[in-house]
PDB file of N, CA, C and O in Angstrom, chain B, residues numbered from 101:
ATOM      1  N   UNK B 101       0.966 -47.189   4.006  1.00  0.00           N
ATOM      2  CA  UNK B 101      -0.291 -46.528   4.252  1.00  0.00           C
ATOM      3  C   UNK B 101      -1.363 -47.247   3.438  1.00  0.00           C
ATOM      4  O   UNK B 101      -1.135 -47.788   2.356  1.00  0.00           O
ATOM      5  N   UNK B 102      -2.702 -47.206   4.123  1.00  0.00           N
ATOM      6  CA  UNK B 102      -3.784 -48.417   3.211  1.00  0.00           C
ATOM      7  C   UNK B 102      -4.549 -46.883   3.104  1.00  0.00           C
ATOM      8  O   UNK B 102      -4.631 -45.912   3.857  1.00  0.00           O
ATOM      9  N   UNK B 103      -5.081 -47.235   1.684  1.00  0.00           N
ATOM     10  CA  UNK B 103      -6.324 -46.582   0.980  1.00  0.00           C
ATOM     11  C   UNK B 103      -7.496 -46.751   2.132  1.00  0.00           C
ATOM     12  O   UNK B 103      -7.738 -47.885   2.546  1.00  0.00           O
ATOM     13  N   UNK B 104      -8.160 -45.707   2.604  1.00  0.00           N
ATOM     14  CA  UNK B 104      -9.725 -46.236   2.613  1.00  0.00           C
ATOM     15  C   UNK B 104     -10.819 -45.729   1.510  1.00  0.00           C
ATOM     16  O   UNK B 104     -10.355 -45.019   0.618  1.00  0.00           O
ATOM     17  N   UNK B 105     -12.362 -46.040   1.465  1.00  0.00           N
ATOM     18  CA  UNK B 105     -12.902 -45.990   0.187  1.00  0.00           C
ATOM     19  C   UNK B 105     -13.097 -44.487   0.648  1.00  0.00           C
ATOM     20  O   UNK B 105     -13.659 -43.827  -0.226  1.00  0.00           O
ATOM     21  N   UNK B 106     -12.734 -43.668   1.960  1.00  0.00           N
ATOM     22  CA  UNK B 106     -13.074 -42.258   1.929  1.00  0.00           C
ATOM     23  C   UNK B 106     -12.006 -41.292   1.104  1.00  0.00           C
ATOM     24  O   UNK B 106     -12.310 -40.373   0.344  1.00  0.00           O
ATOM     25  N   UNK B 107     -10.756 -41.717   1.436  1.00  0.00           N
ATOM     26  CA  UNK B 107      -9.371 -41.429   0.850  1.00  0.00           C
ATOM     27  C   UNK B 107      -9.224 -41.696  -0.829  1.00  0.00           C
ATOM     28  O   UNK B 107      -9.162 -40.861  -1.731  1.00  0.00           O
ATOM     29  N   UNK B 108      -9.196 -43.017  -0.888  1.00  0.00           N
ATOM     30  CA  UNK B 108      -8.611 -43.444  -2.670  1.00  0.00           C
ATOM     31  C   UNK B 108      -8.759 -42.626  -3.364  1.00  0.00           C
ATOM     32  O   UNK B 108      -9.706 -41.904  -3.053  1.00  0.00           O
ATOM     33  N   UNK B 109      -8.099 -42.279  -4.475  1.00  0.00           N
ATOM     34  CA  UNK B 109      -8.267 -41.459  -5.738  1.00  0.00           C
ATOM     35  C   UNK B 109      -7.810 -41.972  -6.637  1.00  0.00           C
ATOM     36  O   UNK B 109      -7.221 -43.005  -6.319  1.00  0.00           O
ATOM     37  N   UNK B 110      -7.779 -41.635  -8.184  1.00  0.00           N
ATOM     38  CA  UNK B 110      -7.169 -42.518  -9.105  1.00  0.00           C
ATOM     39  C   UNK B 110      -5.666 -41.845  -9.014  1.00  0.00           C
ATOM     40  O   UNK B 110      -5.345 -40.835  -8.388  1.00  0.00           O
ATOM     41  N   UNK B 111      -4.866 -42.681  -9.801  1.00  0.00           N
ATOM     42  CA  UNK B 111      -3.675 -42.577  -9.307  1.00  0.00           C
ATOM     43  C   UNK B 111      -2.693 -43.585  -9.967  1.00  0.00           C
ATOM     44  O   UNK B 111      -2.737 -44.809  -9.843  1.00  0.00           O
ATOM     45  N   UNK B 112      -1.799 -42.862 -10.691  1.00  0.00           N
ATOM     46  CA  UNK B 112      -0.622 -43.085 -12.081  1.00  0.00           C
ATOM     47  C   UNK B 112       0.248 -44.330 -11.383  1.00  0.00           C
ATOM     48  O   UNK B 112       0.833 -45.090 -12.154  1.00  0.00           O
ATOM     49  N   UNK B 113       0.363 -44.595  -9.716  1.00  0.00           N
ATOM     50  CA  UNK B 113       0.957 -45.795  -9.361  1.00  0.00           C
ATOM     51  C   UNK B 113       0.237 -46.285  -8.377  1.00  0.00           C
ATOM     52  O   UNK B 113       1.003 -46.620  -7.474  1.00  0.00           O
ATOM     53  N   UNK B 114      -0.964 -46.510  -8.083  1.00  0.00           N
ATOM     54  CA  UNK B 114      -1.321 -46.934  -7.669  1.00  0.00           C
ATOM     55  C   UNK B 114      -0.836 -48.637  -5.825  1.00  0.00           C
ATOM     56  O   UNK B 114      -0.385 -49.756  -6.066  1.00  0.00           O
ATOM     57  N   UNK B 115      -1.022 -48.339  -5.022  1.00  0.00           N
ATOM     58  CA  UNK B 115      -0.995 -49.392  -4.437  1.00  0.00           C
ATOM     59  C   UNK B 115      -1.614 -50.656  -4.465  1.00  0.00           C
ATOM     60  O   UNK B 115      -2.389 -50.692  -5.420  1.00  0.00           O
ATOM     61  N   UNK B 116      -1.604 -51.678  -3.845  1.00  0.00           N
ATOM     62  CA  UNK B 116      -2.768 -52.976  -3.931  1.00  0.00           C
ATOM     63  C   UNK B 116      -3.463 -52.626  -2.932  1.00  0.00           C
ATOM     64  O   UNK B 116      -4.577 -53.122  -3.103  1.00  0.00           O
ATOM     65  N   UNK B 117      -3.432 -51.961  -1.836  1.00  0.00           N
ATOM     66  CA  UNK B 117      -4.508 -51.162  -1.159  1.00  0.00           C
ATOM     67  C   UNK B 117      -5.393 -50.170  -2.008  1.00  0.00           C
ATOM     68  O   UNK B 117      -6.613 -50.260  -1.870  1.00  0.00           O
ATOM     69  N   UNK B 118      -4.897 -49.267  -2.844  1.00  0.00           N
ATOM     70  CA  UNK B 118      -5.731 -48.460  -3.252  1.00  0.00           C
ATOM     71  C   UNK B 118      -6.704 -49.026  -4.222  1.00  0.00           C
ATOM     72  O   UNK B 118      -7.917 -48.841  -4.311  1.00  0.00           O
ATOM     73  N   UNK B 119      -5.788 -49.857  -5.025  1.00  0.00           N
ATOM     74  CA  UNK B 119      -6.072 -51.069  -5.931  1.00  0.00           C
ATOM     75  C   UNK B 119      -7.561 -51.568  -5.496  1.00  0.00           C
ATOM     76  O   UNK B 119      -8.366 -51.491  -6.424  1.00  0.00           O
ATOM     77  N   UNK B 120      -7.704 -51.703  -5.162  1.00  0.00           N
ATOM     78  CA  UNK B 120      -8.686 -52.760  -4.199  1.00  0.00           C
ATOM     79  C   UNK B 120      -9.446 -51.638  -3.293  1.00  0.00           C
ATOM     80  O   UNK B 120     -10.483 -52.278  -3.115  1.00  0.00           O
ATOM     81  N   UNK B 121      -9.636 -50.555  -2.675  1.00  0.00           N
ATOM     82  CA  UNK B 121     -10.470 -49.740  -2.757  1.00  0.00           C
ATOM     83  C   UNK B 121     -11.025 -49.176  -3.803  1.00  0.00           C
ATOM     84  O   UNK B 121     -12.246 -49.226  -3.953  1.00  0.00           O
ATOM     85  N   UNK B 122     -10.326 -48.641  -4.563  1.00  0.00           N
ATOM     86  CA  UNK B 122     -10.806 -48.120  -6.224  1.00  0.00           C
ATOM     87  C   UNK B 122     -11.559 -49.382  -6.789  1.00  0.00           C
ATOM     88  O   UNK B 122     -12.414 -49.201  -7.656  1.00  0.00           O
ATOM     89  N   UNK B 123     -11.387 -50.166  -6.510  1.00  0.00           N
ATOM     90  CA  UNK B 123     -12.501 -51.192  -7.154  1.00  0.00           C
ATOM     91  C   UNK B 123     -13.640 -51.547  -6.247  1.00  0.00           C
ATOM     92  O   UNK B 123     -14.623 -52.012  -6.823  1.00  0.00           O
ATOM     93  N   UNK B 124     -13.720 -51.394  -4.661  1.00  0.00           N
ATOM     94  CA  UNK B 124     -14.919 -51.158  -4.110  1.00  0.00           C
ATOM     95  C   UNK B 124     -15.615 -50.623  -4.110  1.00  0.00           C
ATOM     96  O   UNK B 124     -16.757 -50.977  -3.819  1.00  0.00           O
ATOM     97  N   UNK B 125     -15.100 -48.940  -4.599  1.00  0.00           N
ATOM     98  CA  UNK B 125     -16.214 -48.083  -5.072  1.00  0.00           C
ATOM     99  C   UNK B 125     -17.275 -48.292  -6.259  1.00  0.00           C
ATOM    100  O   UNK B 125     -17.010 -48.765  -7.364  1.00  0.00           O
ATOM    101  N   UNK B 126     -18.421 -47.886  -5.850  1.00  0.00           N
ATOM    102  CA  UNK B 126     -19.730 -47.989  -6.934  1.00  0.00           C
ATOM    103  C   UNK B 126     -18.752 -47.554  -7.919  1.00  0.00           C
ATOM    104  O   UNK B 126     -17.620 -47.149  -7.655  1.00  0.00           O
ATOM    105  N   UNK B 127     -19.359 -47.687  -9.269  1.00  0.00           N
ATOM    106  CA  UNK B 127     -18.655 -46.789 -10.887  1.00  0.00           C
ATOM    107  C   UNK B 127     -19.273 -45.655 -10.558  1.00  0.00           C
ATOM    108  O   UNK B 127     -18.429 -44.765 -10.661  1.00  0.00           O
ATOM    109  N   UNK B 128     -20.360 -45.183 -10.196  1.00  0.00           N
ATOM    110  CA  UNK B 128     -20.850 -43.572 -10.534  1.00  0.00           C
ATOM    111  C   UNK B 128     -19.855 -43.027  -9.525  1.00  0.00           C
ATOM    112  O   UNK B 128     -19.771 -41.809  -9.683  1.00  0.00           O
ATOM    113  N   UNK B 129     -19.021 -43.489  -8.488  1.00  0.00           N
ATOM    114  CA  UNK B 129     -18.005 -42.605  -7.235  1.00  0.00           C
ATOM    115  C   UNK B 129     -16.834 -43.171  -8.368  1.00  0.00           C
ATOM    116  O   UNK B 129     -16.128 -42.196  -8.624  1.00  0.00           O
ATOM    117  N   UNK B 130     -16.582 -43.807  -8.780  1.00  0.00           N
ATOM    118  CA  UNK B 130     -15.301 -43.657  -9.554  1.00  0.00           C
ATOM    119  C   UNK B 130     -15.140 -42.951 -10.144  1.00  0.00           C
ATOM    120  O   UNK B 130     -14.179 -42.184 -10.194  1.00  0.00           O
ATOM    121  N   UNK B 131     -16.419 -43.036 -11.022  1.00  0.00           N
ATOM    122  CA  UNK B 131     -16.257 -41.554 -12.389  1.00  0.00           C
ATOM    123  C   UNK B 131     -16.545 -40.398 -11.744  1.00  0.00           C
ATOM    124  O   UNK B 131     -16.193 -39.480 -12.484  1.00  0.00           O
ATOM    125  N   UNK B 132     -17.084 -39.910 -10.569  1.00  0.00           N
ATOM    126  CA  UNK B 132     -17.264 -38.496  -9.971  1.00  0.00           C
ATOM    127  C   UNK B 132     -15.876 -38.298  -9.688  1.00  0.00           C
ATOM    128  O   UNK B 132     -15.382 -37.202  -9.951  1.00  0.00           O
ATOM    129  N   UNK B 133     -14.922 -39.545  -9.005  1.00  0.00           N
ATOM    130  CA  UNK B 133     -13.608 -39.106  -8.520  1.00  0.00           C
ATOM    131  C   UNK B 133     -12.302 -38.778  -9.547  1.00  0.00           C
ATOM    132  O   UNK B 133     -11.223 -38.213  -9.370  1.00  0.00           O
ATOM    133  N   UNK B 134     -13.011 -39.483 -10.819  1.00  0.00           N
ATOM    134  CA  UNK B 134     -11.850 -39.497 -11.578  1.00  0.00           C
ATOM    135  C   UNK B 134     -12.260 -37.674 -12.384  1.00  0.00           C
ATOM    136  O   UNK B 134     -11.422 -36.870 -12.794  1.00  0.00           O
ATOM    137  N   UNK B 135     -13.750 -37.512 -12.380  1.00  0.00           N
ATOM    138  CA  UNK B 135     -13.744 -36.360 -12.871  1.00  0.00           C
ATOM    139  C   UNK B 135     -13.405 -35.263 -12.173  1.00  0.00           C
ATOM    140  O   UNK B 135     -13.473 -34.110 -12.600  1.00  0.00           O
ATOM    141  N   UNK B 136     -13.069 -35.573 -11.191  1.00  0.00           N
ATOM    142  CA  UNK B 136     -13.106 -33.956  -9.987  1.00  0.00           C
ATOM    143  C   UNK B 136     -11.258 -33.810 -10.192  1.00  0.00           C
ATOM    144  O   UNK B 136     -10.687 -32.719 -10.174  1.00  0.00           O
ATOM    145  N   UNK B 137     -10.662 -34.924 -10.349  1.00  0.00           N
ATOM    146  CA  UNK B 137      -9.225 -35.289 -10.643  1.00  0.00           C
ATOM    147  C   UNK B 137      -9.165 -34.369 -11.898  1.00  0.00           C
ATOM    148  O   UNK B 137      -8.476 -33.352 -11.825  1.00  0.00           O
ATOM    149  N   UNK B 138      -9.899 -34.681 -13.146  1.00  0.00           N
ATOM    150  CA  UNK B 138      -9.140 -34.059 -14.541  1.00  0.00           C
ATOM    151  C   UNK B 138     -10.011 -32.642 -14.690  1.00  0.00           C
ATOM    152  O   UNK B 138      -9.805 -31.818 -15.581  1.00  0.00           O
ATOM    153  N   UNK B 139     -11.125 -32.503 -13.541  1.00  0.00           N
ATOM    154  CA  UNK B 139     -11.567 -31.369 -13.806  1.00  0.00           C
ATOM    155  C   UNK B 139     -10.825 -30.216 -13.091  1.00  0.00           C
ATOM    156  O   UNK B 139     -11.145 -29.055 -13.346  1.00  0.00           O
ATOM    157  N   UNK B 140      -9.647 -30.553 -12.025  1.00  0.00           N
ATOM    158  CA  UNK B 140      -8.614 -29.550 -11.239  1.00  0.00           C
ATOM    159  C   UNK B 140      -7.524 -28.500 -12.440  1.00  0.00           C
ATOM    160  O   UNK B 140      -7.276 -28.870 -13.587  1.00  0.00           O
ATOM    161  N   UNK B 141      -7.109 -27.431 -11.937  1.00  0.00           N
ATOM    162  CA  UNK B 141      -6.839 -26.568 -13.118  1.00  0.00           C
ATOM    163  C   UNK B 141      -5.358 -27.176 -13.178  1.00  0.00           C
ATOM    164  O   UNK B 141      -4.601 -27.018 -14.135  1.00  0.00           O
ATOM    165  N   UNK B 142      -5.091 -27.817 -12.144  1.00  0.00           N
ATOM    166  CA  UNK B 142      -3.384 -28.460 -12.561  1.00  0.00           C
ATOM    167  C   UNK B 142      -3.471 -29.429 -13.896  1.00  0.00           C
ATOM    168  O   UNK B 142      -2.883 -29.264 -14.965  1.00  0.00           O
ATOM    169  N   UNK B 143      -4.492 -30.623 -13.476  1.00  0.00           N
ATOM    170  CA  UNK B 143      -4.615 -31.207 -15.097  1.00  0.00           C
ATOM    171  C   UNK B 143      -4.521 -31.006 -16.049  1.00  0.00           C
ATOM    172  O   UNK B 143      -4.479 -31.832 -16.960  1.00  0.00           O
ATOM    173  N   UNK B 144      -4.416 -29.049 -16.192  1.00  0.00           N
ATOM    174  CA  UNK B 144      -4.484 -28.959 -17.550  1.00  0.00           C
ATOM    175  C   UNK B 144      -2.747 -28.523 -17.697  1.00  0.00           C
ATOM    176  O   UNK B 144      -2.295 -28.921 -18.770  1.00  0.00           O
ATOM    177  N   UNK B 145      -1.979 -27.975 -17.043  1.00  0.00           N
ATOM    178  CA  UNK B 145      -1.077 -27.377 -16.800  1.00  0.00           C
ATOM    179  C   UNK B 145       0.167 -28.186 -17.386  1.00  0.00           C
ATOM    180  O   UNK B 145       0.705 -29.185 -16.908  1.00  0.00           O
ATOM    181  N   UNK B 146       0.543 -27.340 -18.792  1.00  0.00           N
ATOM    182  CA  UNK B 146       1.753 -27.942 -19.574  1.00  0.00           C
ATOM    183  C   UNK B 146       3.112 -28.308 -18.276  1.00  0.00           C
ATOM    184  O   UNK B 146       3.567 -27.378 -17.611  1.00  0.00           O
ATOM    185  N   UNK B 147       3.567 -29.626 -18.101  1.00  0.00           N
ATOM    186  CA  UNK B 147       4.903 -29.446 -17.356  1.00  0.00           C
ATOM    187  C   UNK B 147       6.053 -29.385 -18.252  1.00  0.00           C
ATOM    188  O   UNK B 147       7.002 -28.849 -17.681  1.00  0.00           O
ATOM    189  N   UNK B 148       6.270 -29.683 -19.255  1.00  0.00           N
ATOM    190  CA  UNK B 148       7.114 -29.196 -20.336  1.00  0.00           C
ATOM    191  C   UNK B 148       7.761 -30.533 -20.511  1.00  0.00           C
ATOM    192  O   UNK B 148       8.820 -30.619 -21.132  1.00  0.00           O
ATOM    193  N   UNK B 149       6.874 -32.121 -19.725  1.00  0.00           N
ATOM    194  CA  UNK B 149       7.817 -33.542 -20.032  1.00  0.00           C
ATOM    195  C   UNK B 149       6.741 -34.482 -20.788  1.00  0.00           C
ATOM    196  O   UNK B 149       5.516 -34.356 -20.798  1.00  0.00           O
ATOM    197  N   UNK B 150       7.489 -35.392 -21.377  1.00  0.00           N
ATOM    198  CA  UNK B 150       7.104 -35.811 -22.329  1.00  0.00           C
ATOM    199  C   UNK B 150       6.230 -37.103 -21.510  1.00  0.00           C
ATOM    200  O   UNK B 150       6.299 -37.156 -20.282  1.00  0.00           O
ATOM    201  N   UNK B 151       5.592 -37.903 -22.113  1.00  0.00           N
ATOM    202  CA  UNK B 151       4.526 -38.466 -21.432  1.00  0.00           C
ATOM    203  C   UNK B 151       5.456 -39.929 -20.904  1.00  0.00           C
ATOM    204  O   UNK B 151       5.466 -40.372 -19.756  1.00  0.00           O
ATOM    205  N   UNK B 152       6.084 -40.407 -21.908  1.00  0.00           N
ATOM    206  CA  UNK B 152       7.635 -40.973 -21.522  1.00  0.00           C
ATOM    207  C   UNK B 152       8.097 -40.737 -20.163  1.00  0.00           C
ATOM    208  O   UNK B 152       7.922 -41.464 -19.185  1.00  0.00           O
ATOM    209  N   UNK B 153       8.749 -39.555 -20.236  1.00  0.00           N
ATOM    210  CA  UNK B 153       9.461 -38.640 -18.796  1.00  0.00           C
ATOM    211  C   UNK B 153       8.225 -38.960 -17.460  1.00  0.00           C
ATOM    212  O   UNK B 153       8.468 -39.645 -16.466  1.00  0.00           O
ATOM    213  N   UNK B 154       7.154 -38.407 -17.699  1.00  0.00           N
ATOM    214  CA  UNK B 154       6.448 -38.945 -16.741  1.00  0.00           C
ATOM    215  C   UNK B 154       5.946 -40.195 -16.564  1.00  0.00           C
ATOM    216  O   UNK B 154       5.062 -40.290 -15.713  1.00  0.00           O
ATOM    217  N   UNK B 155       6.212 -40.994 -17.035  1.00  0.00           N
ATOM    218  CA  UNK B 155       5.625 -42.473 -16.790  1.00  0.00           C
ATOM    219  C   UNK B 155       7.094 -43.150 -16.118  1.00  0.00           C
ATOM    220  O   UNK B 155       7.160 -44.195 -15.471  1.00  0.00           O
ATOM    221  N   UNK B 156       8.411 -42.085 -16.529  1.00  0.00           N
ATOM    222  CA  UNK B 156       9.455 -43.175 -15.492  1.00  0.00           C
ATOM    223  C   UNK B 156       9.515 -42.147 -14.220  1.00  0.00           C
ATOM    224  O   UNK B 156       9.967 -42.671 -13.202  1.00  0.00           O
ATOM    225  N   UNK B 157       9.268 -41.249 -14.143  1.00  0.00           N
ATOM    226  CA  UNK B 157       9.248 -40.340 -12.923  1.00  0.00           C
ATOM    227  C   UNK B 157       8.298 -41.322 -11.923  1.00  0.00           C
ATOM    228  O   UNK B 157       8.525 -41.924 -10.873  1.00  0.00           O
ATOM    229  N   UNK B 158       7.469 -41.215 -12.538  1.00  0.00           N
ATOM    230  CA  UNK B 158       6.076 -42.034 -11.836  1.00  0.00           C
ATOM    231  C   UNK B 158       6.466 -43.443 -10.548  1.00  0.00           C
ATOM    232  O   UNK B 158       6.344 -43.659  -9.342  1.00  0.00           O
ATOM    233  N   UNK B 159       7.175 -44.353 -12.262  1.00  0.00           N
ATOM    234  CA  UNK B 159       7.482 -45.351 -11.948  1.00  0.00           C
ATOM    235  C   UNK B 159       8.736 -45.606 -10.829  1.00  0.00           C
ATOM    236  O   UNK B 159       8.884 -46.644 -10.184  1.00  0.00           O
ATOM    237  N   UNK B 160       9.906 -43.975 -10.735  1.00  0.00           N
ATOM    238  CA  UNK B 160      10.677 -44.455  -9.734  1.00  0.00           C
ATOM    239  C   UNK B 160      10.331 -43.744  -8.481  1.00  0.00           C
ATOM    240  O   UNK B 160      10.998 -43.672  -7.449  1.00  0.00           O
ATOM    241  N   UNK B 161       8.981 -43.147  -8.796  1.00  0.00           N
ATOM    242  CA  UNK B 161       8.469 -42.683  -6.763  1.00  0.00           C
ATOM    243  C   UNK B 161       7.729 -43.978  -6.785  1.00  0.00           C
ATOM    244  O   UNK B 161       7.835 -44.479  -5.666  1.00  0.00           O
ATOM    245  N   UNK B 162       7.074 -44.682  -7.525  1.00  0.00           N
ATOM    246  CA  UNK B 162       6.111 -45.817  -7.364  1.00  0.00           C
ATOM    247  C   UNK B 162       7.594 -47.028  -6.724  1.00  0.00           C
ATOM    248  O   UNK B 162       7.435 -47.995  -5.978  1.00  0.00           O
ATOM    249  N   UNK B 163       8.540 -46.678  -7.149  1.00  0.00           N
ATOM    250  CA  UNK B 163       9.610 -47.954  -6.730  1.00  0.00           C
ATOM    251  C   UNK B 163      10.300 -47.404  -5.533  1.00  0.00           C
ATOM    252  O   UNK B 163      10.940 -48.216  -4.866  1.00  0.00           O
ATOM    253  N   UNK B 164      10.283 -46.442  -5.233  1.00  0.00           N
ATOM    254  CA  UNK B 164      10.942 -46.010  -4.152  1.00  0.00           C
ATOM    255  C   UNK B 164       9.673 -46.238  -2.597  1.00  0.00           C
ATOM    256  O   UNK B 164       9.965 -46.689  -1.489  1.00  0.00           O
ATOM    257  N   UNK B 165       8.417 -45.784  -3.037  1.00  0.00           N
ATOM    258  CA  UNK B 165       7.302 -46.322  -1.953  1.00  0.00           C
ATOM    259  C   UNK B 165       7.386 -47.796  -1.346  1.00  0.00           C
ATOM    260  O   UNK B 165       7.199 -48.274  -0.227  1.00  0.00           O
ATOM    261  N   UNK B 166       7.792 -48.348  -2.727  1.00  0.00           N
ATOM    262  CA  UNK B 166       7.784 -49.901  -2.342  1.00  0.00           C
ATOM    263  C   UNK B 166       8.785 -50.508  -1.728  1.00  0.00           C
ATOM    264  O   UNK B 166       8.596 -51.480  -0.997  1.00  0.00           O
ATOM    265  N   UNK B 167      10.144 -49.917  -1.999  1.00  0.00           N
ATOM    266  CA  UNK B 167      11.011 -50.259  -1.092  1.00  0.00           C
ATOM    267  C   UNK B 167      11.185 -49.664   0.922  1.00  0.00           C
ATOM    268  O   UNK B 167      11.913 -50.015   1.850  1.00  0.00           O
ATOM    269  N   UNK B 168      10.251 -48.817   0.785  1.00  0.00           N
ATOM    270  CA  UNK B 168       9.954 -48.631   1.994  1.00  0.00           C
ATOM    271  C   UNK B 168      10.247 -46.802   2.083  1.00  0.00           C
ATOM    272  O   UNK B 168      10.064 -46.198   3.140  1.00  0.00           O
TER     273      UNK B 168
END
């Protein structure tokens, strides 16, 4: 699936599609998008894993996308 600049959001694994939309956007639509992101009430919401735990969670849906 390709990012368009209506779609993209920031995003913990990012694609080279999104990659590359997120950088077409002006900075003032980046920072509106990244704030509407940490301003949602889930952002704040303890999951009880360590920042560790989520960076390999991340990393094996980010490896599993890529393998198809």
């Amino acid at each position: 699936m390709s990012a368009t600049l209506t779609d993209v959001m920031p995003s913990a694994t990012p694609s080279e599609a999104d990659i590359a939309a997120w950088q077409a956007l002006p900075r003032d639509e980046q920072l509106r998008r990244l704030r509407e992101v940490l301003s949602h009430p889930d952002a704040s919401i303890d999951c009880g894993q360590t920042m560790e735990e989520i960076l390999a969670e991340a990393r094996q849906r980010a490896a599993k996308r890529d393998r198809g």
